[in-house]
C-alpha positions as CSV (number, residue, x, y, z in Angstrom):
1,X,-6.6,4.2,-6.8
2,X,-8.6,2.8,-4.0
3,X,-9.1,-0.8,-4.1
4,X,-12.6,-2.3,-5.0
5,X,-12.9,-3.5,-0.9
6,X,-12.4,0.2,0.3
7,X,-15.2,1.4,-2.4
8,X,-17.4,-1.1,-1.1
9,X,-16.6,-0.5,2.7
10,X,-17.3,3.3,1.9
11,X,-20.6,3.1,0.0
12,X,-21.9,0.5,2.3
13,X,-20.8,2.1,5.3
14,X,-19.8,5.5,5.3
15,X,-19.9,6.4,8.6
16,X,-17.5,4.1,9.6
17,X,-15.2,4.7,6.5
18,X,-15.5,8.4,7.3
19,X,-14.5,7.6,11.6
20,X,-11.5,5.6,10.3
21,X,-10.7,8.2,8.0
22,X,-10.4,11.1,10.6
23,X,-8.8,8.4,12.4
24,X,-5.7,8.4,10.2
25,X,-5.7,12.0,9.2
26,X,-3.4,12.9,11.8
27,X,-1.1,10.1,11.1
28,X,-1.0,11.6,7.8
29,X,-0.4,15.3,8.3
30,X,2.4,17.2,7.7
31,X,5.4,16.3,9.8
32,X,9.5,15.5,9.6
33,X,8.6,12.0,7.1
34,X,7.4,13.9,4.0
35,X,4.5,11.8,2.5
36,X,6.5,9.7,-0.2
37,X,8.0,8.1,2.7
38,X,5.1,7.8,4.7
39,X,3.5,5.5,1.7
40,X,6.1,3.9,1.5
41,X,6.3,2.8,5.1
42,X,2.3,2.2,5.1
43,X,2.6,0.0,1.7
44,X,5.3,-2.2,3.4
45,X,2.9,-2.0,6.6
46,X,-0.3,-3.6,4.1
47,X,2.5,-6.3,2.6
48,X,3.1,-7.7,6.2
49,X,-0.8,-8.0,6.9
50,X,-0.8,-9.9,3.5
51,X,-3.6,-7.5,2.2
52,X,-2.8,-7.8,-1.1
53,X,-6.2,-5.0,-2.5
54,X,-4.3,-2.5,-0.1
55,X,-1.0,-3.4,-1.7
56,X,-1.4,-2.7,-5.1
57,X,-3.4,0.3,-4.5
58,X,-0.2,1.8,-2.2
59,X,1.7,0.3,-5.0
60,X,-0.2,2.3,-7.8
61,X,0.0,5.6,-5.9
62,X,4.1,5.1,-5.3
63,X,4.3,4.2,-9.0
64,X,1.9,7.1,-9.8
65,X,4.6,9.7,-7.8
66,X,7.3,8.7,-9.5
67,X,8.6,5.7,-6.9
68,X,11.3,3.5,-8.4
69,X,10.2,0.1,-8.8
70,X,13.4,-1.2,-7.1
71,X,12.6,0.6,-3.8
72,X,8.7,-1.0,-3.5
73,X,10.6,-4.6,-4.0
74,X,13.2,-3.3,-1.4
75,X,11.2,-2.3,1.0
76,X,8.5,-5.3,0.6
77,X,11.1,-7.6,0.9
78,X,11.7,-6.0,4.5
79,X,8.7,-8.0,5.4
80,X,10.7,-11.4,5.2
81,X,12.2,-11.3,8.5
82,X,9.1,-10.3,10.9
83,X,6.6,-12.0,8.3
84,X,8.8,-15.1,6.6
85,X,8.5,-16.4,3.5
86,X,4.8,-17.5,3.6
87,X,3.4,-14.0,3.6
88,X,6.3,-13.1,1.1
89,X,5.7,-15.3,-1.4
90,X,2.2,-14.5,-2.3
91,X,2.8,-10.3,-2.9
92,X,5.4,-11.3,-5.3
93,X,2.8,-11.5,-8.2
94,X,0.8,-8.8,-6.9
95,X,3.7,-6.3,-6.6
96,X,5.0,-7.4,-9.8
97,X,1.5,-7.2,-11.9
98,X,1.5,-3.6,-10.2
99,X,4.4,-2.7,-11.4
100,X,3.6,-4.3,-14.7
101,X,0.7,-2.3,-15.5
102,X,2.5,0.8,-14.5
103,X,5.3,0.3,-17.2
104,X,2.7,-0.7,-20.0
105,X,0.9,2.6,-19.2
């Protein structure tokens, strides 16, 4: 599900949203990471920018594929070293109300 700042970059500028789109198309084709792991990497890429909308959308679509809640909190958790525990801290809630929300559905 995208999150409510991409639906408002895309209505309110769709050329642009359609240029960065094209942009990452490639980045998203076909090719030796299938596309589980490819989310994965970009949701762990959106936790160390500390873009929490971006996060829990990644996290809904891993959830939605049938990703184990233990390897989004693994693989977030990756951000500690590079990011430390100020950008951390803050997903923690995020991830976890994600993950929440998933369950109870």
């Amino acid at each position: 599900m995208p999150s409510p700042n991409w639906i408002h970059f895309a209505e309110t500028d769709p050329k642009t949203a359609e240029a960065y789109r094209g942009m990452i198309r490639p980045a998203l084709a076909d090719g030796a990471l299938d596309a589980d792991m490819k989310e994965l990497i970009y949701t762990v890429l959106v936790a160390a920018h500390g873009y929490t909308p971006g996060l829990e959308s990644h996290i809904d679509a891993m959830l939605s594929r049938g990703m184990k809640p233990d390897v989004i909190r693994e693989a977030v958790r990756l951000i500690l070293p590079s990011c430390g525990i100020a950008v951390y801290l803050p997903l923690v809630p995020v991830m976890e109300a994600a993950i929440a929300r998933h369950e109870k559905a």
